[in-house]
N, C-alpha and C positions, 0 to 999 in steps of 0.2 A: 652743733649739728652732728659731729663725729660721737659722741656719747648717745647721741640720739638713736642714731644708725645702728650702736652697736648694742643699745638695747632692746632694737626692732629684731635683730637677727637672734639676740638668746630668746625672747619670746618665740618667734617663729620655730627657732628649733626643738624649743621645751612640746608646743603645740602637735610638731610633728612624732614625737619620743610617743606622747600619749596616745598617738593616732596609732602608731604599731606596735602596742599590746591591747588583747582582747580584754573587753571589758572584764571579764572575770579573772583575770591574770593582773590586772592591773591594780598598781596598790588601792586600799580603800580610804576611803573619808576616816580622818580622827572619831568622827560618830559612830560609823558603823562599826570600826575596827576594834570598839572597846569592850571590851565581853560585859561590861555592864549593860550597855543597853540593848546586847544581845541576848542577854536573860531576865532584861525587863521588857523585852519585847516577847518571851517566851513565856514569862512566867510574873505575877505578882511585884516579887521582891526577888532578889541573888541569893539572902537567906534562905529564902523557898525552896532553891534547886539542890538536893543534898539527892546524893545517886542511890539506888537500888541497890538492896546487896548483892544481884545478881549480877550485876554489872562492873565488868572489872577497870572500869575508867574513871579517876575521880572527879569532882565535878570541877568546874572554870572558877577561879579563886580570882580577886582582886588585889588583896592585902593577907598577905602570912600574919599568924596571931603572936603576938608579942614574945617577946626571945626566943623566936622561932630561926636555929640557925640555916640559912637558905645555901647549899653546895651554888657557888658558878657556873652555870650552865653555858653550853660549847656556844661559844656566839657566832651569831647568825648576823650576816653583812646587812646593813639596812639600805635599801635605795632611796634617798628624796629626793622629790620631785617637786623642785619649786611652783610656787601657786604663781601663773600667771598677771600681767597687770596688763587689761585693755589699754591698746593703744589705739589714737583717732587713725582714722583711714587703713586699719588690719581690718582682715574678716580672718576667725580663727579657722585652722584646719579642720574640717571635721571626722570624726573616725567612720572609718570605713566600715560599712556595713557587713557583719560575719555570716557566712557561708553556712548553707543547714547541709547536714549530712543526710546521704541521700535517704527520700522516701520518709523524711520527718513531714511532719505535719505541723503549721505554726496559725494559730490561733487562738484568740482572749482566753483567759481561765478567771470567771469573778470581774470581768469587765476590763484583766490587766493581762497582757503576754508576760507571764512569767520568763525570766532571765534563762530556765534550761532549756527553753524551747529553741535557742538559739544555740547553736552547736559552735564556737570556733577553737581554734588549735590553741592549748596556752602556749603561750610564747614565755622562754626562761629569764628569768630578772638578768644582773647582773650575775659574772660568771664566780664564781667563788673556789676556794681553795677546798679539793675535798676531804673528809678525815678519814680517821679508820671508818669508824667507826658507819661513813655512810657509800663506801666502796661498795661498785657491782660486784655480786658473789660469781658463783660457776655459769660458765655462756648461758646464756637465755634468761637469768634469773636478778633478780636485783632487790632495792630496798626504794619504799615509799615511806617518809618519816613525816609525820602529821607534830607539829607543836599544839602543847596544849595553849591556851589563853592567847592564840595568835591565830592569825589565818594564815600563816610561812608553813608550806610543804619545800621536802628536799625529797626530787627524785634522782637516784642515786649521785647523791651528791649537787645534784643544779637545785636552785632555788625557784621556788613560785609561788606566786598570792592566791589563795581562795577567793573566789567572790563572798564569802561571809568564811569567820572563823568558826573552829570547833563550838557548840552550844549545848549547856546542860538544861533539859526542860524535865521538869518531872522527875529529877532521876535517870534520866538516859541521855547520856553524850549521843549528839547530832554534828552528821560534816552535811557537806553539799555532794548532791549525788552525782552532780554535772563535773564535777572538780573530779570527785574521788574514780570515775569511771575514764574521763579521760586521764588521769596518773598512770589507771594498770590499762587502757588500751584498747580499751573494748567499744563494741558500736552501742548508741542508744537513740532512741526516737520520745519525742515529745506527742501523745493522742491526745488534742485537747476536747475532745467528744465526752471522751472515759475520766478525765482529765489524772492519765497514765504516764507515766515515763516507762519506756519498756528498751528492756537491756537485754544484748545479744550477746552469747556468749558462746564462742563455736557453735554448736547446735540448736547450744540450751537458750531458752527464752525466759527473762524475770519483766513481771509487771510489777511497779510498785503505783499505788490510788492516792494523791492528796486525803487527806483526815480519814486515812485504813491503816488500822494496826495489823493487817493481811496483805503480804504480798504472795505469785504464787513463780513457780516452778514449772517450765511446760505443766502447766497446769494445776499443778497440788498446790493447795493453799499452806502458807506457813505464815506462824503469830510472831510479828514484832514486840521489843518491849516496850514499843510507843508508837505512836501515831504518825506517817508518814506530814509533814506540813510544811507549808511557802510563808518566806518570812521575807520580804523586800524583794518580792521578786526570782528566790532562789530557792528550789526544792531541798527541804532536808531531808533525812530519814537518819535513823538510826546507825552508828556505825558498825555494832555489833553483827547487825542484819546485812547491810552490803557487802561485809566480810567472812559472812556465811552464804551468803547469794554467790558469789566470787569463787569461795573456797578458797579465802585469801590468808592461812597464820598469820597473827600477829602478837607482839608483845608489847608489854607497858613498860616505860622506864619511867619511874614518881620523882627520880634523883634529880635528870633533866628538863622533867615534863614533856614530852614525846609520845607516841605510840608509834612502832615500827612495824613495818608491814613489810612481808617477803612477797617478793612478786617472783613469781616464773610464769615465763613467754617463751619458754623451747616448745618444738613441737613435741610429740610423743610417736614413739614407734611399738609395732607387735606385729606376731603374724604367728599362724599354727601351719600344722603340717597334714596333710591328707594325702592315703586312709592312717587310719590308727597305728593298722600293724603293716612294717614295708620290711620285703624280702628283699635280700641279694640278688640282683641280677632279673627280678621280675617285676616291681614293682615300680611306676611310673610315679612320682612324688609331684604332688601338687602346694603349694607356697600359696596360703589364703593370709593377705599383707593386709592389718590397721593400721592406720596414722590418721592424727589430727593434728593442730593447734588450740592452744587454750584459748587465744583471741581471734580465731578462726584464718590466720593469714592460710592464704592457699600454699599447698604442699609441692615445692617444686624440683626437687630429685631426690633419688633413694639411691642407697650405697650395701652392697653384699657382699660378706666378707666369711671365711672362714670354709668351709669342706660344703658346699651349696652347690647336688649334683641332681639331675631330674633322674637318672636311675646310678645305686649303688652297687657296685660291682661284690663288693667282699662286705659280709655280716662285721658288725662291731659298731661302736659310739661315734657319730660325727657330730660338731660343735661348727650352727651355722649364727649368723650374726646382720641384723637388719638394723640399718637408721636411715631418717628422712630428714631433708633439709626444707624450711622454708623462706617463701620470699624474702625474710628478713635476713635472710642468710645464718639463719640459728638453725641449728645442728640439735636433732635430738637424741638422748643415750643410745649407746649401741644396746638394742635387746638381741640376747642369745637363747638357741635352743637347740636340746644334747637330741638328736634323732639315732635311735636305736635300730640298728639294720640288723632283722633277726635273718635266719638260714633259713632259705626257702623250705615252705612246709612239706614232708614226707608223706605218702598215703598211710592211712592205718591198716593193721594186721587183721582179718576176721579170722576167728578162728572157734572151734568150741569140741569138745566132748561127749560123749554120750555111755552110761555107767553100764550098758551090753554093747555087744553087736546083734543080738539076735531078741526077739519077745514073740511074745502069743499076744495073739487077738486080746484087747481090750488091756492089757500089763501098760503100768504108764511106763514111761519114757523118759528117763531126767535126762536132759540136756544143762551141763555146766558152758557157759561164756566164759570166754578166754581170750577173748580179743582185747589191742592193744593200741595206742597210739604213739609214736615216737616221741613227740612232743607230749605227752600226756595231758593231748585235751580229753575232753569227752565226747564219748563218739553215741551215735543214737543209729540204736540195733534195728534191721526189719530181717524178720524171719520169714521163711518161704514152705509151708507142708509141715510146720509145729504144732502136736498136738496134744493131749496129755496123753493121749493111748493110738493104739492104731487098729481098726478093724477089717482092711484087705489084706490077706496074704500075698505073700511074693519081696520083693526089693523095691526096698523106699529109696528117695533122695530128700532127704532136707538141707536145704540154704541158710546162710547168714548173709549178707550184707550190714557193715558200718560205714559212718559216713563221718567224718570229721566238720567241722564249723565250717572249715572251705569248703566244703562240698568234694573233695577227697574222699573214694572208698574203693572198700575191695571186698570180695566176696569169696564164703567158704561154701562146701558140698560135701556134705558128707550120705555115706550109704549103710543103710539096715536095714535087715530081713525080717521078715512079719511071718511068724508060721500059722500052720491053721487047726491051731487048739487056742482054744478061746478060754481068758481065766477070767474078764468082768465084763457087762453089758455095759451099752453106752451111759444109761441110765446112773448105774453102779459108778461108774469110774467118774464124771461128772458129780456127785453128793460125795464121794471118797476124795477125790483130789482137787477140787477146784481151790486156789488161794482164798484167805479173805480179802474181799475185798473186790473178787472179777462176782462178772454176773452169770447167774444160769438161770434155767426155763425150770419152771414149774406153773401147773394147771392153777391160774391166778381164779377161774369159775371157783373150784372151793373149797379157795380160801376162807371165803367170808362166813360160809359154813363151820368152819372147826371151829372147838370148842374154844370161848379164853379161859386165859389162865383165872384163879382166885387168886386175889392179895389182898394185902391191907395195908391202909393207905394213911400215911399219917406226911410231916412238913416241915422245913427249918424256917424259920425266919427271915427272909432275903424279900424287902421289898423292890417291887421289880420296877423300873421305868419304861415303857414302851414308848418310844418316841419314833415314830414310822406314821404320821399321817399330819400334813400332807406330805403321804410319799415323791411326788414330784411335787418340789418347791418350783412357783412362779415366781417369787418376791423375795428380798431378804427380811427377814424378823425371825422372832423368839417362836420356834416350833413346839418349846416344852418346859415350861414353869414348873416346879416341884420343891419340895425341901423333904430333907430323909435325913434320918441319924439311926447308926448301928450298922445292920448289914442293909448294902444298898447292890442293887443288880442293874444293868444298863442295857439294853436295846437299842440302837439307834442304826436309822437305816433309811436314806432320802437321796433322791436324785436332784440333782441342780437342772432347770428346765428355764434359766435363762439366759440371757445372751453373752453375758460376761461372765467371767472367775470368781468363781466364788469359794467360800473357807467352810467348812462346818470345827464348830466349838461346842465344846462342854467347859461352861464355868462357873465354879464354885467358887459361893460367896459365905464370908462369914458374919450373922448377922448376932451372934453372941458379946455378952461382955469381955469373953476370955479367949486366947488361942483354941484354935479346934486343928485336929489332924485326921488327915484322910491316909489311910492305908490301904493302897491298890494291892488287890489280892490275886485277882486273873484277870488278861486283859488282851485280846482279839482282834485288830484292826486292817481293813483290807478295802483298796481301790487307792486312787479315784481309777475304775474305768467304767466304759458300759454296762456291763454284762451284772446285771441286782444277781441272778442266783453264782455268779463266778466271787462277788463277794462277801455273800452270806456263806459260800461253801470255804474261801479262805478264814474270814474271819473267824469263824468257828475252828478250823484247824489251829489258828493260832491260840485260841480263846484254851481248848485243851491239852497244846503242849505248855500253855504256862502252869497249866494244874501238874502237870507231870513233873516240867522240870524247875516251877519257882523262879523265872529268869523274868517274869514283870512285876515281882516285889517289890515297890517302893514307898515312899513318903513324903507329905506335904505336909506342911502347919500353915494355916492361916491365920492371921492377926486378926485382932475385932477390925471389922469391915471392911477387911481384905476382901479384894473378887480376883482370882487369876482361874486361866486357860489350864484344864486339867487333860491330862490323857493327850498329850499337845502331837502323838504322833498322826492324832484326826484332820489336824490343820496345818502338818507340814508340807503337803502338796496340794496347788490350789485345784480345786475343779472344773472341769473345763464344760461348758454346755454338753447337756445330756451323762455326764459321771456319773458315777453312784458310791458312795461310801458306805461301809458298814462299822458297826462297834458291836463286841458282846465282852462285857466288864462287869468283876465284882469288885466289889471296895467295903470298907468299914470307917467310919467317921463316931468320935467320940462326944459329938454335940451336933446339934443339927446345923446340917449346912441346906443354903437353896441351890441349885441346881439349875443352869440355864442351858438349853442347847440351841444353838442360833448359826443362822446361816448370814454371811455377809461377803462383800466385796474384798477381795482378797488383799488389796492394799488399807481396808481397814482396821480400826484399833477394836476388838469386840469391845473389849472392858469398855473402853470411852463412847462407844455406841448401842451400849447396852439400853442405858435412859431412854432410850430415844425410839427401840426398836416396837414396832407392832407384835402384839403377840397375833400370830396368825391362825385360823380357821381350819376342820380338819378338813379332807379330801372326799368325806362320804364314801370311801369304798374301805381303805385301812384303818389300821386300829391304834390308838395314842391311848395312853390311861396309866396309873399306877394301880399294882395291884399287891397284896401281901404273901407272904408263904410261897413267893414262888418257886422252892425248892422240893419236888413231890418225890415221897420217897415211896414206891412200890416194891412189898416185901412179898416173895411167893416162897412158902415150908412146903407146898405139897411135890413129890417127885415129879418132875418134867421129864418130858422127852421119851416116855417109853410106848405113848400112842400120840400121836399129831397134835397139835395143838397150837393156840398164837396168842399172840398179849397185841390188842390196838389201842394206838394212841393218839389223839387227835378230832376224836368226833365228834366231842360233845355230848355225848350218849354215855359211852360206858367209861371216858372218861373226859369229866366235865370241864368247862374253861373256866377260868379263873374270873369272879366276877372284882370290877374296881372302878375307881371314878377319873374322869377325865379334870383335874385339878381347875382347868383352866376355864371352863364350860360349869364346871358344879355338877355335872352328870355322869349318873353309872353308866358302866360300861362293859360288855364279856370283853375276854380277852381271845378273837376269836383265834383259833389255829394253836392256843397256849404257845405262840412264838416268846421267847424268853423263858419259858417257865425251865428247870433244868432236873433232869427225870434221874432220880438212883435206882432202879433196876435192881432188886437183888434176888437172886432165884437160890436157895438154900442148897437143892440138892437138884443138879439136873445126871440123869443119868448117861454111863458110861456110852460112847458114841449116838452121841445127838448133834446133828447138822441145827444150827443156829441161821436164818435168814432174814435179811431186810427186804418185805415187800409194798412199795410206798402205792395207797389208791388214789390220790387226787391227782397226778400225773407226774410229769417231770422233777426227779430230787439230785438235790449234792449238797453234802457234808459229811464229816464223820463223825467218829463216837468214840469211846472208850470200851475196850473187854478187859477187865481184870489191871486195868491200868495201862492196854498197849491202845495204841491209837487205830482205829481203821477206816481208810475211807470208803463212802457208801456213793460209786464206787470208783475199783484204779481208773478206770478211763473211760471216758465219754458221760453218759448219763443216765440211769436208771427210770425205771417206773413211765417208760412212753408206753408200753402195755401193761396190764396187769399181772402177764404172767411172768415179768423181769424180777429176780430176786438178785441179790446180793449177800454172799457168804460174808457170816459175821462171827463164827465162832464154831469150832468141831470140837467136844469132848475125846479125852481116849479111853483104856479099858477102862477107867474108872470111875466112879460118880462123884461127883465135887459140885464144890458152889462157884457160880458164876455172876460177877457182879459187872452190867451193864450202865456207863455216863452218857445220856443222851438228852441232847436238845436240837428242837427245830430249826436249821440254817435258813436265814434269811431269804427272797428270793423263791423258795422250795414251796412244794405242796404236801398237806393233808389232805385224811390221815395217813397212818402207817400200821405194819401188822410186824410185830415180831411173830416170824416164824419158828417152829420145832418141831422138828423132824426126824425120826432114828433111822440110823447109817444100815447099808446093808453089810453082813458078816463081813469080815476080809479074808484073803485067801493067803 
């Protein structure tokens, strides 16, 4: 009876040992446990399963091949657990049903509650002695060590059983997703709707699908190297993938059979400093504090350390210092930052000169600025009674005011006398002295009248791309299919008109046997914002200071079937509904490449969305098309300038548009407004004082041009051509006659046509 008794009690206490560990913490069956028939349940044969080369984990081995010498690896404490033997009148303990974490969902998947759906705490084997080698690192941070050919995990240093060991299918090492997520700490719920495991990670949200090689990322989808699947009840996935889901480092050791994994569970600290710039003694500092945790524990004090003042009395470097502790009582790095207390800002100096004190009626007036800023910002000038001349007699006052970024300023007054002998009329002194670039009046009635110039008209070779239709994009797709080899010219000009971010690309593909190289020759690029004529008038400034200064020269090669993102400054700021971008680029390619310009979602890949994209439909009002020679070179030998006269460009009349076909359609096309085309201007011999004018007639213009290789805009400020009679100074000869050679193309956004005006100066005095 006493043997009997005392074999009731080791049964009962074995019964109870199993009752408090979770099924999946709990050692497994000799069946399940054997990586055989854990890759004959994955796969065919064991043979079968040989890994991917991408994959840095080898596969689950049964037997080393013959003189194979195998290092002793750090042994691992085994628990048995004797197999019980029914006794008459026991009933066994049964284990206690495991607790779902909250807001899980538990229901059949395939007619079976898979084993993750059930959420409980693993409980740690036996305690074991720990080694170096599996010590917690720095606070917060530690080691999860996965054995290979075993279901034994050591979290920093405690031991615990997987509910299924590591499994190679296909080539890709599988753990349990239930296991590996409770290791590092994080929440996860079982959907069995979607039939989803979905894992919480501070913020971030991961779904992973039974039989999906797609899990996503608050929402981005990302490719596994295998198939997410349930093997006896326990989700696998890929380990590669949960440790990129995680952001979890890990290494392999072949020596031990291992893969170790670095966990850190510190919280994280930051914080900036508002405004930008803080003065001594004025400035009220604002502390904008982040913190998180990686496994979302709530953040329950912050610690400030170091020179942390709401205002700084004395300029110089203070060195402040922020960390947060959370629930778990882990401590995050101390993040520092040097805040710079400059000296309160001083006003600026106005100041200026004037080259008399005294002038006659209609004498200009030079006024030199002299004003200054202590700090040497830049200060923005308004003048008060500036004029190029002056025609009342008696004592002027003219003002300066500047104005610093703060809005600091000060103002000058100075005084001169206007006598009453008159040396130019208003007319005179406005054609004599206006800059290029401001605008003046002239009788826009007739203009249309004077005579144009003769020239003769010949072309370089620059096929052009017009990609402008549909200028407002509703959709993302392929706006402009093309291939060009030799010299190639670009146009591109579209506003986004939908409700997300979107990218505009130009991408060239190579569809040759052999490398091909593109050489950017000049190249223009300007937005994203609203304003179409604010970036046809930049783009085009940029497009001719690279002709001047050679500063967007560069080079590409593409391999046979290479496609990459050309001109990549068009797609480094995403577009925001209602932007506009512009491009005007020349280039040269030594074999034909095709050419794509495409509009997409700004988190997409063009290249890998390229197969896929619609080519889309024009707009019916702009112009899309390629066309050839659009380099027009207008030569005039006979003297200019000694009676009136104009050169128009633009109207299709007397000079004609470019006719070309729209690739995509099969059909011809004018090029209306010759946007793209690029004008050389060369007038042989214009005579000695002749006012040179821009007078634009289809309305509203900006951009500039080239005279003689200096840049001018058409014009300095505001906007030209709301009447006809608005010109803009483009060039004054002096005593002498010379040749003058004019770089002009139509800025995006702008209206035709246009008249160069010629006009001779009156005497000077």
């Amino acid at each position: 009876m006493n043997l009997k008794k005392v074999f009731l009690v080791a049964v009962l206490a074995v019964s109870q040992s199993i009752a408090a560990v979770p099924a999946w913490a709990a050692p497994v069956s000799t069946e399940s446990a054997t990586p055989q028939s854990v890759n004959a349940a994955a796969n065919t044969a064991d043979t079968q399963l040989q890994p991917e080369s991408t994959d840095p984990l080898p596969p689950l081995v049964t037997e080393p091949p013959a003189g194979t010498v195998i290092p002793t690896p750090t042994p691992v404490p085994a628990v048995v657990v004797p197999t019980a033997t029914p006794v008459p009148g026991v009933t066994e303990t049964p284990i206690p049903a495991a607790t779902v974490a909250p807001g899980a969902t538990i229901a059949p998947v395939d007619g079976t509650v898979p084993t993750d759906a059930v959420l409980p705490t693993a409980t740690p084997l036996t305690e074991t002695p720990v080694s170096p080698s599996m010590t917690t690192s720095a606070a917060g941070g530690g080691q999860l060590i996965l054995m290979m050919n075993s279901n034994k995990m050591f979290r920093n240093g405690t031991p615990y059983t997987a509910n299924q060991p590591m499994a190679v299918k296909n080539g890709v090492s599988y753990v349990s997703i239930r296991a590996m997520v409770e290791m590092v700490g994080v929440a996860f719920t079982y959907d069995a709707k979607t039939k989803e495991v979905i894992v919480t990670k501070g913020t971030s949200i991961m779904r992973f699908k039974t039989d999906s090689k797609i899990y996503t990322v608050d929402g981005t989808k990302v490719t596994m190297k295998g198939p997410a699947y349930q093997f006896k009840g326990t989700f696998m996935i890929p380990l590669t993938s949960i440790t990129s889901a995680l952001k979890i480092p890990y290494t392999v050791d072949n020596v031990q059979k291992r893969v170790i994994l670095t966990l850190n569970t510190k919280p994280t600290a930051s914080f900036t400093v508002q405004p930008k710039e803080i003065y001594a003694g004025e400035t009220t500092v604002n502390y904008v504090t982040y913190s998180s945790s990686p496994n979302g524990t709530p953040i329950v004090e912050e610690r400030w350390s170091g020179n942390k003042m709401d205002v700084y009395d004395q300029p110089g470097f203070y060195t402040v210092i922020y960390s947060v502790r959370d629930a778990n009582n882990l401590w995050s790095d101390p993040y520092p930052v040097t805040i710079q207390v400059l000296q309160p800002n001083q006003p600026p100096v106005a100041q200026f000169t004037t080259d008399k004190e005294e002038y006659k009626m209609g004498e200009p007036v030079t006024l030199t600025d002299t004003s200054y800023d202590p700090e040497n910002e830049e200060l923005t000038a308004t003048w008060n009674n500036r004029s190029l001349a002056y025609f009342t007699p008696g004592p002027l006052s003219i003002q300066l005011t500047v104005t610093d970024k703060h809005g600091l300023s000060s103002t000058f007054e100075k005084m001169i006398t206007i006598t009453n002998e008159q040396l130019y009329t208003q007319d005179e002194v406005t054609k004599l002295f206006t800059i290029p670039g401001d605008i003046i009046s002239m009788d826009g009635g007739m203009i249309p009248a004077l005579p144009n110039l003769p020239y003769t008209l010949s072309s370089e070779g620059y096929t052009l791309i017009r990609s402008n239709s549909p200028e407002t994009v509703q959709t993302e797709g392929v706006l402009y299919r093309e291939s060009s080899v030799g010299n190639t010219r670009f146009l591109v000009h579209h506003m986004n008109n939908m409700a997300t971010r979107q990218k505009l690309y130009v991408i060239a593909t190579n569809n040759n046997l052999y490398p091909t190289t593109i050489n950017i020759q000049y190249l223009g690029i300007a937005g994203p914002v609203t304003s179409p004529e604010y970036t046809g008038k930049v783009s085009m400034e940029k497009y001719f200071n690279s002709m001047v200064t050679g500063l967007a020269e560069s080079q590409i090669t593409l391999q046979p079937g290479q496609s990459l993102p050309i001109m990549t400054d068009l797609n480094k700021v995403a577009m925001k509904p209602k932007d506009v971008m512009s491009l005007s680029a020349d280039l040269f390619s030594d074999l034909p490449v095709q050419y794509n310009v495409v509009m997409v979602e700004q988190s997409k890949d063009p290249v890998a969305e390229l197969p896929y994209l619609p080519v889309l439909d024009i707009d019916g009002v702009h112009t899309r098309g390629t066309f050839p020679d659009s380099t027009r070179i207008m030569n005039v030998t006979d003297l200019v300038g000694t009676t009136q006269s104009k050169l128009l460009l633009g109207d299709n009349i007397k000079d004609k548009n470019l006719d070309g076909i729209d690739p995509m359609k099969g059909t011809y096309v004018s090029n209306a407004g010759n946007f793209g085309v690029l004008y050389k201007i060369v007038l042989d011999r214009v005579a000695a004082n002749t006012l040179i004018t821009f007078n634009p007639r289809g309305g509203p213009y900006l951009g500039p041009l080239l005279v003689n290789g200096t840049m001018v805009n058409l014009p300095n400020k505001g906007v030209i051509g709301k009447t006809s009679d608005t010109n803009a100074v483009v060039y004054r000869t002096g005593e002498y006659e010379g040749r003058v050679e004019i770089v002009f193309s139509v800025a995006s956004g702008s209206n035709l046509p246009v008249n160069f005006v010629f006009t001779p100066l009156p005497a000077k005095k």
